[in-house]
C-alpha positions, 0 to 999 in steps of 0.5 A, a space after each residue: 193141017 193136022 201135022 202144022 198144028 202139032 208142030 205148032 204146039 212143040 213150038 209153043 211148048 219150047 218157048 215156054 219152057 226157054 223161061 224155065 231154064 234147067 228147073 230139076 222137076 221134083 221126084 225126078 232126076 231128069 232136068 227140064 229142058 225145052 224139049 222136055 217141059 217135065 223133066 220126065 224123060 219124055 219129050 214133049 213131043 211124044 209126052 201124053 201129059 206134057 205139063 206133069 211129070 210121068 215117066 211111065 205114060 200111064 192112060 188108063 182110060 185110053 183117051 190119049 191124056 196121061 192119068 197124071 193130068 186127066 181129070 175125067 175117067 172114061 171107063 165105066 168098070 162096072 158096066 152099069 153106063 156111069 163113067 167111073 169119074 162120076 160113079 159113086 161105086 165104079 167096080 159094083 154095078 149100081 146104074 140108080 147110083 142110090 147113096 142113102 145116107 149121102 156120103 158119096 159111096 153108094 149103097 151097093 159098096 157101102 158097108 156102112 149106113 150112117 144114117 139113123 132112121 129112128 132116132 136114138 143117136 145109134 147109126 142104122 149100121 149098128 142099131 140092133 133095132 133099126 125102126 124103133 128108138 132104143 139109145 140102150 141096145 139092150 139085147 137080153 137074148 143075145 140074138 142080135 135084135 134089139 129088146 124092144 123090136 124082138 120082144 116074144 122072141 124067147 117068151 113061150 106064150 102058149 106055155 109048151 116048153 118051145 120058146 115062140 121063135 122056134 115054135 111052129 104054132 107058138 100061140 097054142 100049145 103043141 108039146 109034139 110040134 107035129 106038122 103033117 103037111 110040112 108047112 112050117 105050121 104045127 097042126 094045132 095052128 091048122 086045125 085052130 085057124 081062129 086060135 090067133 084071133 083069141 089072142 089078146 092084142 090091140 093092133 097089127 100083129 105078125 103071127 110067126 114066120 115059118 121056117 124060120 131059119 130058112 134058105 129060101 123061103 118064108 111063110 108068114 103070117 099077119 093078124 088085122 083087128 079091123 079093116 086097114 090100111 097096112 103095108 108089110 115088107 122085107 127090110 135088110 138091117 141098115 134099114 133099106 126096103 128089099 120087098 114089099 109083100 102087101 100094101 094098100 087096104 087089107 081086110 080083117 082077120 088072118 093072113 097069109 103070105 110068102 117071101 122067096 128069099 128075094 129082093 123087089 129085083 129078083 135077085 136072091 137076098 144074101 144070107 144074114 138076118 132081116 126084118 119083116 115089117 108089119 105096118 098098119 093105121 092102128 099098129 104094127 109089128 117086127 119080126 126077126 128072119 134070119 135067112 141061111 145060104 
């Protein structure tokens, strides 16, 4: 029955093609004949796409339907379980299929975020302040972040010749930056563990992370005037959520936390500059991270 049908087919196929005649198929030197619909050079009855020309019989996913007519692409590259004819990063594994800023490309082969998540007409994949408006992108340090998201960065608070992004206790004075325990934390910060607290602010304020640069790990801390409702995470520079470290009704006081180099997955977080983003009900706080291999 199987053998009736396909000869059927070759019937039908070189009925049709009596009414072309001898059509040269454009691109194509071969004529179309009956026995070759396409003018491919392969007959009709061995052609796997009998309708459009294509000499060299390419099926890439193997379904019998040559590449020229198949609309659907039933390999999955990646390995991810989307088909590459509906997956919208077929040779990186993304099973979530997240696309961002909806333009058709997911995240994970996106190498551009076209979305612009504050507002000031700069596009996250350019913004050197993703989470605070800043049209100017004035950058008066040059470090890549953005004046008003990096605005202690290169001031020296505690007035002791190191400027706070590489003061391992930038608001009390420590000229020797001596740190016994090799916490990242000069010793004048430990034996001061009030010393932020006397710092004028009136909201959240995130105290320094330390190392920082680092590989592989982060230890940061946060100050809360008051009990509140906070959240603090790890964002990459297109604005994408890699790791929430608190979140929920934080007490007042100091804090102390750590980020492993790693995204809410466990995957190891290339190496490159993020922000640690500190949120609460009366404020907030950015701090640049610059994570090395």
């Amino acid at each position: 029955m199987r053998r009736a049908a396909h000869v059927l087919m070759i019937v039908q196929l070189a009925v049709a093609g009596l009414a072309l005649g001898t059509m040269v198929a454009p691109g194509f030197a071969v004529a179309q004949t009956p026995d070759d619909l396409d003018g491919d050079g392969v007959l009709n009855s061995l052609d796997n796409c009998p309708f459009d020309a294509n000499a060299n019989q390419l099926d890439a996913d193997g379904d019998g339907l040559g590449n020229a007519c198949d609309p659907r692409d039933d390999r999955d590259l990646d390995g991810d379980g989307d088909l590459n004819s509906s997956d919208n990063c077929p040779f990186a594994a993304n099973a979530n299929q997240l696309d961002s800023d909806g333009d058709g490309l997911g995240d994970v082969c996106d190498p551009r975020d076209d979305r612009d998540l504050d507002g000031d007409g700069v596009i996250n994949a350019s913004d050197n302040c993703p989470f605070t408006s800043n049209s100017d992108q004035a950058d008066e340090d040059g470090d890549g972040a953005g004046n008003v998201c990096d605005p202690f960065s290169e001031m020296d608070l505690d007035s002791d010749g190191f400027p706070n992004h590489s003061d391992n206790c930038p608001f009390v004075s420590n000229v020797n930056q001596a740190d016994t325990d090799g916490d990242g934390f000069g010793d004048e910060c430990d034996s001061h563990v009030n010393a932020i607290n006397e710092i004028p602010h009136e909201g959240a304020w995130l105290a320094g992370a330390a190392p920082n640069p680092s590989a592989d790990r982060f230890k940061i801390r946060f100050v809360l005037p008051r009990d509140t409702r906070g959240t603090l995470g790890i964002f990459d520079l297109a604005g994408r959520r890699l790791r929430t470290l608190e979140t929920g009704m934080l007490r007042a006081g100091e804090h102390a936390t750590e980020w492993d180099g790693r995204t809410e997955s466990g995957e190891v977080a290339p190496s490159g500059m993020y922000f640690c983003r500190l949120r609460a009900d009366d404020g907030g706080f950015d701090q640049r991270l610059v994570k090395t291999r």
